[in-house]
Structure formats: C-alpha cells, structure tokens
TIPALUM-195134 format. One line per field, with one value per residue (C-alpha): x, y, z; residue number from 1; chain; residue in three letters. Coordinates in steps of 0.1 Angstrom, whole numbers, m for minus. Each point is the difference from the previous one (the first is absolute). Layout:
px [X; ...]
py [Y; ...]
pz [Z; ...]
num [NUM; ...]
cadena [A; ...]
residuo [ALA; ...]
This chain:
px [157; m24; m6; m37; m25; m9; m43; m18; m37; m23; m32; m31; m12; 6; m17; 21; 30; m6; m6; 27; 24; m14; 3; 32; 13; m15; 12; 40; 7; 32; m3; 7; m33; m4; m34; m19; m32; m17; m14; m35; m34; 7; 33; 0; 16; 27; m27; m21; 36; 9; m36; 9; 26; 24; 28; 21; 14; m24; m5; 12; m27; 2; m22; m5; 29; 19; m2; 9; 37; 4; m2; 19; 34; m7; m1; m22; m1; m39; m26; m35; m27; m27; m23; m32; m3; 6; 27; 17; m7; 16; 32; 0; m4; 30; 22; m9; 9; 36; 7; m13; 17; 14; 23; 9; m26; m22; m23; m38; m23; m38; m28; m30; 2; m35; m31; m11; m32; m8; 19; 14; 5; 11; 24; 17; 5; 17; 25; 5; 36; 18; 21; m20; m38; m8; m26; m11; m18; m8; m32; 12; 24; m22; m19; 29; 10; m36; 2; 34; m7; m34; 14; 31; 25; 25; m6; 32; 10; m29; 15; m21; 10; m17; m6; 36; m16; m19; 17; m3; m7; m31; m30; m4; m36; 4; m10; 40; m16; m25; m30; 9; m16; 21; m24; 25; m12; 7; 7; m29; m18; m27; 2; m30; m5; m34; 15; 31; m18; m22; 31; 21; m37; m4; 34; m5; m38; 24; 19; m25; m20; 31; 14; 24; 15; 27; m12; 29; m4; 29; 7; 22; 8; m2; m19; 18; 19; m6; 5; m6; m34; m15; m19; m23; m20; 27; m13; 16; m27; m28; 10; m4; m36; m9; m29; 9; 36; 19; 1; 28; 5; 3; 27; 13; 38; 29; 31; 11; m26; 20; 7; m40; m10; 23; m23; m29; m33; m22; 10; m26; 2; m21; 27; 36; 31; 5; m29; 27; 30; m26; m14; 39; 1; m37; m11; m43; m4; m29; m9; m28; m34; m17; 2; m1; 16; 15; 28; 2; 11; 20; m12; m19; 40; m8; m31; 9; 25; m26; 10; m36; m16; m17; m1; m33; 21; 31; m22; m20; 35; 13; 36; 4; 32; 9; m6; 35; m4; m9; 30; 23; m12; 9; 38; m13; 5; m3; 24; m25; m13; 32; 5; m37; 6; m17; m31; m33; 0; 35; 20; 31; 21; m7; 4; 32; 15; m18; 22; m28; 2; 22; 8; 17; 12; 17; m28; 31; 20; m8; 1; 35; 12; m16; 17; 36; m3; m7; 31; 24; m15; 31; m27; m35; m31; m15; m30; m22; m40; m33; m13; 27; m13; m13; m19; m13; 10; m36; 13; 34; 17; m25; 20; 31; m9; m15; 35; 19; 12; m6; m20; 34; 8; 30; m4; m18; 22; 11; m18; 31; 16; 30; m5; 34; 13; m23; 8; m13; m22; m16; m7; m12; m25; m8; m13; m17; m21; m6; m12; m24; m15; m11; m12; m25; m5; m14; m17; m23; m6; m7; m16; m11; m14; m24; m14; m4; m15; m28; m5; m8; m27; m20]
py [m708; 18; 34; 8; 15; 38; m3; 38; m6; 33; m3; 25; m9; m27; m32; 10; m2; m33; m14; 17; m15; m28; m5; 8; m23; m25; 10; 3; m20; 14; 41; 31; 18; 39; 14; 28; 18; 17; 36; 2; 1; m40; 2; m22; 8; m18; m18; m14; m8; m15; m24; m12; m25; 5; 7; 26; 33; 27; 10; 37; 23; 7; 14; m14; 19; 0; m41; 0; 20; m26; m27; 16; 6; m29; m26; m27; m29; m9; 27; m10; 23; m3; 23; 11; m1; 35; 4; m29; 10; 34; m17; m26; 31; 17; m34; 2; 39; m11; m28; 4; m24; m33; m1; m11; 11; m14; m30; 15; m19; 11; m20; 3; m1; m23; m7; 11; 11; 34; 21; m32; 11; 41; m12; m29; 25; 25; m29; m18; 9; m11; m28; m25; 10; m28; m18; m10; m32; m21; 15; 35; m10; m11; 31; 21; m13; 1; 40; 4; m24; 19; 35; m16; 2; m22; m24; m13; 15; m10; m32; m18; 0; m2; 26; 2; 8; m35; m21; m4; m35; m23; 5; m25; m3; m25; 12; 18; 40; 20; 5; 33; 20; 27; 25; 12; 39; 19; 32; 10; m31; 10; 36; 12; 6; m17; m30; m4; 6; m28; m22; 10; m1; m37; m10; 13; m18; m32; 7; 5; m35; m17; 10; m28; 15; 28; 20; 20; 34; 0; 38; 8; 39; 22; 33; 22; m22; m15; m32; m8; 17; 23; m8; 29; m22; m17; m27; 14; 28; m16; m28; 31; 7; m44; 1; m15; 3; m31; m31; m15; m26; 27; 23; 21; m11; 4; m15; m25; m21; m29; 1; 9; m28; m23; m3; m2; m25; 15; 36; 20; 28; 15; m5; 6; m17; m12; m26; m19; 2; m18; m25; m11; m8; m17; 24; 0; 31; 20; 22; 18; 2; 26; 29; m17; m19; 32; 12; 35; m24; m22; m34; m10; m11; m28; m18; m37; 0; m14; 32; 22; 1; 26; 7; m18; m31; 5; 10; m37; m14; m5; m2; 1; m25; 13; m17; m19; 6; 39; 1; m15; 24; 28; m11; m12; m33; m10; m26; m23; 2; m4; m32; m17; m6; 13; 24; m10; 11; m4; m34; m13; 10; 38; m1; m19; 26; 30; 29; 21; m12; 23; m30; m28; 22; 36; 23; 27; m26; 11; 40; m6; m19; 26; 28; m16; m2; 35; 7; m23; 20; 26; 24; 5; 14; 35; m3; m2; 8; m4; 35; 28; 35; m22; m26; 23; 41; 12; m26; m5; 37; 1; m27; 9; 40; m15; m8; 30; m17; 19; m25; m16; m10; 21; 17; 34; 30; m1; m32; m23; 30; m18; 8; m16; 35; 13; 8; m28; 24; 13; m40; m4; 31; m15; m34; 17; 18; m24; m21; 32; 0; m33; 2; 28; m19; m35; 23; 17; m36; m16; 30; 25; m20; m16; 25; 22; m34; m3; 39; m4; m28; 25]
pz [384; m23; 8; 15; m22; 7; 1; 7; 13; m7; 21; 6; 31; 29; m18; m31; 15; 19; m38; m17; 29; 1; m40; m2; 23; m16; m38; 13; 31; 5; m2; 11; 4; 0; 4; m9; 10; m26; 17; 1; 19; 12; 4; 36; 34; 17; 23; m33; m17; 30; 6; m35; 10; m25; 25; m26; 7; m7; m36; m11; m13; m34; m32; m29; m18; 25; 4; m40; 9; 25; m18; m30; 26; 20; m32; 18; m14; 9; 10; 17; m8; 26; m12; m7; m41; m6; 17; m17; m37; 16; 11; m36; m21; 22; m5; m38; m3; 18; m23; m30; m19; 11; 31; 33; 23; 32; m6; 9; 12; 19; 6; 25; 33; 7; m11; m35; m5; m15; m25; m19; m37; 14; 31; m23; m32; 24; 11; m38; m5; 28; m4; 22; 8; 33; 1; 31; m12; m32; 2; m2; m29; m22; 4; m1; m35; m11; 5; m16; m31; 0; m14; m20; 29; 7; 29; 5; 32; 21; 20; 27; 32; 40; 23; 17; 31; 6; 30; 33; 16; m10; 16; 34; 11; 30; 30; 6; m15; 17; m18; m15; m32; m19; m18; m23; m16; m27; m5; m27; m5; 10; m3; 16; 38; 1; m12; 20; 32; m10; m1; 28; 20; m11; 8; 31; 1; m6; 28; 24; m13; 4; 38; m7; m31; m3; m31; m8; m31; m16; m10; m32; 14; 28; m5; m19; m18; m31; m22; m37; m1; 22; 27; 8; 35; 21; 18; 29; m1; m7; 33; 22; m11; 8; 24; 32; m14; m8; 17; 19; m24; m30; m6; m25; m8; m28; m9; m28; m18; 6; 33; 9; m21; 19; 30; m22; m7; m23; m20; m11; m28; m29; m27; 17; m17; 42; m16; m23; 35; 19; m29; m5; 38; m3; 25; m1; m24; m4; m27; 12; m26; 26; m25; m27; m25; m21; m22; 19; 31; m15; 15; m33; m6; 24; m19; 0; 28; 28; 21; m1; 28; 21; 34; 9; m11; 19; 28; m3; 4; m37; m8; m44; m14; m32; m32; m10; m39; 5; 23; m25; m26; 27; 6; 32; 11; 42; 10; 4; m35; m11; 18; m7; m42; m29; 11; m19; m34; m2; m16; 16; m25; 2; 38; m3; m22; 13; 4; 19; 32; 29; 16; m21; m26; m5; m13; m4; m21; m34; 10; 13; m28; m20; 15; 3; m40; m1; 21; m23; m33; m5; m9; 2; m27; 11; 23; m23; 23; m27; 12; m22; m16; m31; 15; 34; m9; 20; 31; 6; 0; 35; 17; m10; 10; 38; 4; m13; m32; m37; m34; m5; 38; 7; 37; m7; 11; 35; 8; 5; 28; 16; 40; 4; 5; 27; 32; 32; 13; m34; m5; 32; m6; m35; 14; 32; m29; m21; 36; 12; m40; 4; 34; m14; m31; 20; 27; m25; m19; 33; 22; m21; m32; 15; 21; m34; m17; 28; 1; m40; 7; 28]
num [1; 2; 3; 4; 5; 6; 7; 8; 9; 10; 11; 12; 13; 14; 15; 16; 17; 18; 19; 20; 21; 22; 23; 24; 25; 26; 27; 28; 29; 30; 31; 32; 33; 34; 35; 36; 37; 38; 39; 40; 41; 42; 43; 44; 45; 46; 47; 48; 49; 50; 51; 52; 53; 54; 55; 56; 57; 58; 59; 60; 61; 62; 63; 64; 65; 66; 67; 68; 69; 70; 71; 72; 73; 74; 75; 76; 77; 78; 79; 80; 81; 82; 83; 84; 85; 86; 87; 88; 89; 90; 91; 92; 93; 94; 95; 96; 97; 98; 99; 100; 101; 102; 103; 104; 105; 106; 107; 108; 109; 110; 111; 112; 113; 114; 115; 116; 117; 118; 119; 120; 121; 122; 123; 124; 125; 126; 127; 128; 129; 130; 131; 132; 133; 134; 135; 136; 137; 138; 139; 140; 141; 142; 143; 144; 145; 146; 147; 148; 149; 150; 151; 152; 153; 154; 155; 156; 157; 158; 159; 160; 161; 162; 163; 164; 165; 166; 167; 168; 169; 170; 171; 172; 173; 174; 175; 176; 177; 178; 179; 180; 181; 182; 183; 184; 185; 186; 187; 188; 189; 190; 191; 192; 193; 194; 195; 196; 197; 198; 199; 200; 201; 202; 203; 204; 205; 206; 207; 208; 209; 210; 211; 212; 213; 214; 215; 216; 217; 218; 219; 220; 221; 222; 223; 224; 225; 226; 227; 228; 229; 230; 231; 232; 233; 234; 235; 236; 237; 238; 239; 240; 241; 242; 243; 244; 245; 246; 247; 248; 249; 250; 251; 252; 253; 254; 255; 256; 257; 258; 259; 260; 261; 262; 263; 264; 265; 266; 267; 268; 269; 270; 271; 272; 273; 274; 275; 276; 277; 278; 279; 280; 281; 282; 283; 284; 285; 286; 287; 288; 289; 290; 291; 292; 293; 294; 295; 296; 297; 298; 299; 300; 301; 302; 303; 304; 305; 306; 307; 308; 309; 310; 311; 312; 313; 314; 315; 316; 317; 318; 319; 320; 321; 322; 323; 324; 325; 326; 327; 328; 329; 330; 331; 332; 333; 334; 335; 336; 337; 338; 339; 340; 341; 342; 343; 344; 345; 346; 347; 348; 349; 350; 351; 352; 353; 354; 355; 356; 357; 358; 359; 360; 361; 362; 363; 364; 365; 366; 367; 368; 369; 370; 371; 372; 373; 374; 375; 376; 377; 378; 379; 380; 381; 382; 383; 384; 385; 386; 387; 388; 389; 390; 391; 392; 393; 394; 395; 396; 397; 398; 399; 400; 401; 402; 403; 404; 405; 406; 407; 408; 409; 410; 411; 412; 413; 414; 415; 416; 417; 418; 419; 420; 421; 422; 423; 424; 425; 426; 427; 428; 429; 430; 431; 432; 433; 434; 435; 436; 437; 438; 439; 440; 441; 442; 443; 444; 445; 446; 447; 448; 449; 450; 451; 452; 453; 454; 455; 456; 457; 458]
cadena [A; A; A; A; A; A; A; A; A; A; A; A; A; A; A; A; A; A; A; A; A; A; A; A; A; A; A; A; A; A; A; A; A; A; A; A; A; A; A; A; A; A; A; A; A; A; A; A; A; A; A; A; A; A; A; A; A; A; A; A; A; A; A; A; A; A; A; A; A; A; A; A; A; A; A; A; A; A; A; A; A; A; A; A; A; A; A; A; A; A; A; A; A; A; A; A; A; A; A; A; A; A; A; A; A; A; A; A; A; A; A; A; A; A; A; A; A; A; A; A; A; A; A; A; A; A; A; A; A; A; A; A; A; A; A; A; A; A; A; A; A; A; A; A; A; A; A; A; A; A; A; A; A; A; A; A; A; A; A; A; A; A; A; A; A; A; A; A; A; A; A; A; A; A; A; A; A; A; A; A; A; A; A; A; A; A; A; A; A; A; A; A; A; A; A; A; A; A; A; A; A; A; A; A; A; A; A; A; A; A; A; A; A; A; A; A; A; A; A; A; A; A; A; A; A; A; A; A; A; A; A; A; A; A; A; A; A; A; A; A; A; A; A; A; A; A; A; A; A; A; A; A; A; A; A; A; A; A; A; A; A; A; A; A; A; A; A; A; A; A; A; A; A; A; A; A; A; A; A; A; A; A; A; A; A; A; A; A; A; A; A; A; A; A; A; A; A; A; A; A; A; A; A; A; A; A; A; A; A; A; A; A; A; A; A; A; A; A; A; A; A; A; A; A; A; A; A; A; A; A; A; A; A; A; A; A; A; A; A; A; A; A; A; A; A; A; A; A; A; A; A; A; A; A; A; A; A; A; A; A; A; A; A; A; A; A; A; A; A; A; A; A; A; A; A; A; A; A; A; A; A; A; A; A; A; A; A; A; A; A; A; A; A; A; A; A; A; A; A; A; A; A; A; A; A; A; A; A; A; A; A; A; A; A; A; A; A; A; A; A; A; A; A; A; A; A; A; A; A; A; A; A; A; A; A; A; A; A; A; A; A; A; A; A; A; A; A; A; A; A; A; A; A; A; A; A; A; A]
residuo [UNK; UNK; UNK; UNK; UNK; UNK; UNK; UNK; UNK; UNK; UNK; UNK; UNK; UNK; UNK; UNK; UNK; UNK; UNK; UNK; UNK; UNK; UNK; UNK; UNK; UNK; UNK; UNK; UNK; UNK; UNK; UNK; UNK; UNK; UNK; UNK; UNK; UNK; UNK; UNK; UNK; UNK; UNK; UNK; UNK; UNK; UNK; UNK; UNK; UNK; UNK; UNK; UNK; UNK; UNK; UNK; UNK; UNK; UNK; UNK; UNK; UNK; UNK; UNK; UNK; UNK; UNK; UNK; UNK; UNK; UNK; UNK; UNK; UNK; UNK; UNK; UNK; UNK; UNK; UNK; UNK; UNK; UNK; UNK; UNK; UNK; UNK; UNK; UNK; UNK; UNK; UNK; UNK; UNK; UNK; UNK; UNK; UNK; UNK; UNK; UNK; UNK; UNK; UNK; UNK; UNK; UNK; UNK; UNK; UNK; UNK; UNK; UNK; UNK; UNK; UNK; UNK; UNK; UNK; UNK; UNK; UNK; UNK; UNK; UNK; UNK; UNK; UNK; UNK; UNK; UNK; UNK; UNK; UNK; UNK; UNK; UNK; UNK; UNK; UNK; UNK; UNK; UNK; UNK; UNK; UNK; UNK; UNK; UNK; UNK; UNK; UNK; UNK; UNK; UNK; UNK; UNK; UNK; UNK; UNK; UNK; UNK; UNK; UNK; UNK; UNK; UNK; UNK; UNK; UNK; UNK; UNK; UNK; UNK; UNK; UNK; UNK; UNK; UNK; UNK; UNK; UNK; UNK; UNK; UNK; UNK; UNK; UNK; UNK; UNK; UNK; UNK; UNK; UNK; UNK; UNK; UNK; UNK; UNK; UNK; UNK; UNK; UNK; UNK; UNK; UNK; UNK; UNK; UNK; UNK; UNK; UNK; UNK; UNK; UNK; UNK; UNK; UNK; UNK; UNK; UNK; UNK; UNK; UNK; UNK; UNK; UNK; UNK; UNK; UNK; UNK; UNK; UNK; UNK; UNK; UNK; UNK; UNK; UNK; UNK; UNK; UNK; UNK; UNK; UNK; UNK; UNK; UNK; UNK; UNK; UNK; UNK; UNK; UNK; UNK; UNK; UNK; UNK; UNK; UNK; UNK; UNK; UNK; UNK; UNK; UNK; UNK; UNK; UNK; UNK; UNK; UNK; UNK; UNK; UNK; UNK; UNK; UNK; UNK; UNK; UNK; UNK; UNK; UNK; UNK; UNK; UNK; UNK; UNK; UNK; UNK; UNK; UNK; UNK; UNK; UNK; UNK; UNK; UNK; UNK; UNK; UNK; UNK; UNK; UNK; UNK; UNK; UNK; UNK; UNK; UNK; UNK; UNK; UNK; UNK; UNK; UNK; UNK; UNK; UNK; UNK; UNK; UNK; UNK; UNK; UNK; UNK; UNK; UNK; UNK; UNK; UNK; UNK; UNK; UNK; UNK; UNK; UNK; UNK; UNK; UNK; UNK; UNK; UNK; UNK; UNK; UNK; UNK; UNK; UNK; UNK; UNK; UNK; UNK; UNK; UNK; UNK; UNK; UNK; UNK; UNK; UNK; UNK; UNK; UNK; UNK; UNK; UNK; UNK; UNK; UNK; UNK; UNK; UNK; UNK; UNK; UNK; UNK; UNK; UNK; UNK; UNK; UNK; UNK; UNK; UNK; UNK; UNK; UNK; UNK; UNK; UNK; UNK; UNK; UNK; UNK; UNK; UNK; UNK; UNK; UNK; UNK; UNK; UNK; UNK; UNK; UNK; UNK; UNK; UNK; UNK; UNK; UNK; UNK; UNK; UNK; UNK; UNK; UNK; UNK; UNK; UNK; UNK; UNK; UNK; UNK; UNK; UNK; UNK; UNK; UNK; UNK; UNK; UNK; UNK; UNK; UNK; UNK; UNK; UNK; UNK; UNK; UNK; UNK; UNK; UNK; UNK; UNK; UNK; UNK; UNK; UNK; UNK; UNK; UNK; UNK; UNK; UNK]
C-alpha cells in the first residue's frame, strides 16, 4: 500500500484556509494534511475556522520563518501556500535560500483563492516561482500567462483548474424551497459607510416589499474579527442604526456559504466569489449595478455573464440565469448546462472534449498529474520567483524584511525562535497577548477610525 503523501497548507485568514484545504485535497487524494496559520492581523478565530467547513484540526500559528524551519525538519512532500502575494514571494524566496541548488524538497504550489480582479500583473509576479500557480478558470489562465510571457518569465507552472470549493446540490426551483434571498456582503467592497448602508437599507427595502420572502445578510465576520481585508463598518453595526429596525422576514446570519446557499432562490452580492458557488448550482444570481459598474468594486469582472442587475430590478421581480459561454470561460458549469449540449457559440466538438466543465470532467486532473510528476523527479530546480535583487532591488528586500527575512531570504536574526522549549504557561501568556494586540488593533480600525475619519470632514 503506498505510503500517504505529507501536504502542509499555510493560510492568512479563514477564506484562505478553506482554499488551501480544499486545494489540497483535491491535488493528493490520499494525504496526511498538517496546517499552518501564518501570524498576523487576519489570522481567524476558531469560530471563522470553524464556519469554513473544512472539518480539520486547528492549524498551529506560525511566522513566516518560523513556517520555513518547519518545513525544512518536517520534509513535506507538497506545501499549499494560501497567501496573499507577499507573503508567498516571502516563503518562495525562503524555500530558494534552503535549497539552493537541486534537491529533494516540498512541491509548492499557490494560487488565488476567488475572483480576480485588481492587482493582476503585482499579485501574480509575487507568486511566479512556485511550482504550480492555480488558475481558477480558462479565463484566468490565459491571463495569467499573458502577464508571465509579458516580462520574459516562464509560464509553465500556471495550470488551470476550478474553484475547489464549488458543489453542493443543483439548484431546484419547483415549488419544494421557500422563497428565500441571500444578500451575501463583503468585507470592503464597498468601503465606505454611505454606501453600505444604502445596501443593507435596500435589502432590507426588499424585504419589506416582499412579506413573503425571507431576505437573509449573510455576514463574513463578527466585530472584531477580521478576514482577508479589513472591514472597518460591520454590517452588524450599521443594522442597529435601520429605521424601524429590521423586519421579521430579515435577519442578520453566518455560517458556511454552502450550507446558507442551500436553502436559497435568488443570491445577491456586489462582486463575492459566493456569485460563482451559486452560478454552479444555477441558483438566480445577482450582481448588483447600484453603485456602479467599477474596478474599485470588482463586479466590472462580471460584464457578459447576464448577472447585473440592481435592486429596482430584483425588487420588480427579476431573477438573472447566467450566460453559459461566460460561465464556461469561468470554470463554471451548472449541471444543467452540462446536460443541455454545446452552449451558443460553441461547436460540438469543443463541448464534447471540453475539460472546463466541474461536472463531467476533473478540473484538478492536470494539477494532480502535474504534481505527482513533481513528486517522482528524484530532485527538484531551485525556486526560481521573477522578482530577485537584479530584476526588483528597490521592491523585493521590503517583502522579504515585512516578514523578518534579510535580501537573500534567510530568517533575519532571531526571527525563526523555536518556542518548543517554553514553559505551558509562558505559551499560554504568549497567545493571550498576541489575542489582547489584536483585539486593540480591530477595535481602533473598526471604532476608533472612523470616528477620527468623520471628525476630519467637520
């Protein structure tokens, strides 16, 4: 029986780690997984880790050097980076500066976690030298390459891939659901006050036009915690200030996206990846147009999919289908699109073969093969990212230094401290700090800030 693969996932926050899970499961079937939290202002609590759904044992705490002696003793055999881009080209550079030369080390692979739509050319050059950069879609592969073959860089290691979070059981509209809407938020798009009360008041406008309708806002975080970005005007505050306060066929609840979207007819968001889970399960999905159609909110990403629509329409009773050929372009593919034939624009031929759609074909199947002819190499090349002291010196010694590592990646002094040898309580005290640091941190971002933001505008 062959021995299970050891697969380390390091993740920045709660959405991260339900992809880098997710990925790896997909990559090696049959592993061991170990994970690992990198320490910082996201870092997620047991309830957000929890709400994810991955169902594994909670991820140790680590820094960035600290992660790179880890996986040094530990001699994985695939490592997950789920990451923001910094913090991966930290970690490449830190694999590169602990095998320089050809050798037996982990297989790295990153990717993103959702939707691309801002910081393409700067997130992707901060990932190029991993061994497999995802891509979540055709579309996002072509792109990827186009940026990588765009400033001489070798392209090879972006594969194409799905989301490896979309599932969950097609989409039944008969009569056998309530009529329920999920209003699915985001943690900074928008950012401003103004405009997320306008949203949560319309949702709420919804709710009371429709008595008959459960309107459900589906909230990423509780106050004072925090997720990928920063979300400086919970939603949970700015319900408490709804005139007449919310209806009885509104509320305010969490949990996994899945299982909220489950009970669901219509989902409603301004540019959420929770757009994609429903379109795969041909839930009604809106895209809302009431701000705009902008890059700063992300939903311009959605042009062509037959999602946009703004309130006033959903209001008049509209429920968007998605547009089959943009959906096939995204990696996603509803069951019954899958069973109806070639889409317009599309000849037999391409549809028969197509290796895009999530549900007749493995989207994973050329990652994994991919990886498992990494793992059979005896040895492999030196990470090798674009960005080194040649091609970047004024840029990349400031994302190594943000995570304690020196120009040539090696952990700066003291950076890589072994706790191992602490005492329980000094631990204990350690994490209790570290908890109380972020506490103060997210209190001023959330409380403070925007009190001192208004005061500034008198």
């Amino acid at each position: 029986m062959p021995e299970r693969k050891r697969v380390a996932v390091l993740a920045d926050s709660d959405t991260r780690w339900k992809w880098g899970a997710t990925t790896a499961r997909r990559l090696v079937p049959d592993h061991q997984l170990t994970g690992y939290l990198l320490r910082g202002r996201a870092t997620p609590t047991a309830r957000q880790l929890g709400e994810v759904g991955v169902g594994a044992a909670r991820p140790a705490e680590v820094t960035c050097a600290e992660f790179l002696a880890e996986i040094e003793r530990e001699r994985y055999d695939v490592v997950v980076l789920a990451l923001v881009g910094g913090a991966v080209q930290a970690v490449l550079h830190g694999a590169r500066a602990l095998w320089p030369a050809p050798a037996r080390r982990p297989v790295l692979v990153t990717g993103y976690v959702g939707v691309v739509y801002e910081k393409l050319a700067d997130g992707l050059l901060l990932r190029h030298g991993a061994d497999l950069v995802l891509a979540n879609s055709r579309h996002d592969a072509e792109r990827f390459r186009a940026v990588y073959e765009g400033v001489g860089a070798d392209a090879g290691a972006v594969t194409e891939t799905a989301l490896p979070f979309l599932g969950g059981a097609p989409y039944e509209p008969a009569g056998s659901r309530a009529h329920t809407v999920v209003f699915a938020v985001q943690p900074s798009v928008p950012d401003s006050r103004v405009d997320r009360a306008y949203l949560l008041e319309r949702a709420v406008g919804h709710a009371r036009k429709h008595p008959g309708r459960e309107v459900l806002i589906k909230l990423r975080s509780k106050p004072g915690e925090h997720t990928t970005h920063l979300e400086e005007q919970p939603y949970q505050r700015l319900a408490e200030r709804v005139r007449g306060g919310l209806p009885a066929n509104c509320r305010l609840v969490y949990g996994n996206m899945g299982e909220v979207l489950d009970g669901a007819d219509l989902l409603v968001t301004v540019s959420s990846t929770a757009a994609l889970e429903a379109l795969h399960r041909s839930i009604p999905t809106a895209v809302l147009t009431d701000l705009g159609i902008r890059e700063a909110l992300g939903n311009h990403h959605f042009l062509g999919s037959g999602c946009l629509a703004s309130w006033d329409q959903l209001d008049a009773g509209l429920l968007p289908e998605g547009d089959p050929v943009w959906l096939a372009a995204q990696g996603v593919r509803p069951a019954a699109a899958a069973s109806a034939g070639p889409a317009a624009g599309e000849d037999a031929a391409s549809h028969g073969s197509d290796a895009h759609d999530p549900r007749t074909h493995d989207p994973y199947a050329l990652a994994r093969a991919k990886v498992a002819g990494l793992l059979a190499a005896a040895r492999l090349p030196a990470p090798a990212p674009y960005y080194t002291l040649t091609t970047a010196p004024g840029y990349l010694p400031g994302i190594l230094a943000r995570h304690r590592l020196a120009p040539d990646g090696t952990p700066r002094p003291g950076a890589a401290r072994p706790e191992a040898g602490e005492s329980r309580l000094r631990r204990r005290l350690r994490t209790h700090l570290r908890e109380a640091a972020r506490g103060v941190y997210r209190h001023g971002v959330q409380r403070v800030a925007p009190v001192i933001r208004r005061l500034g505008e008198l």
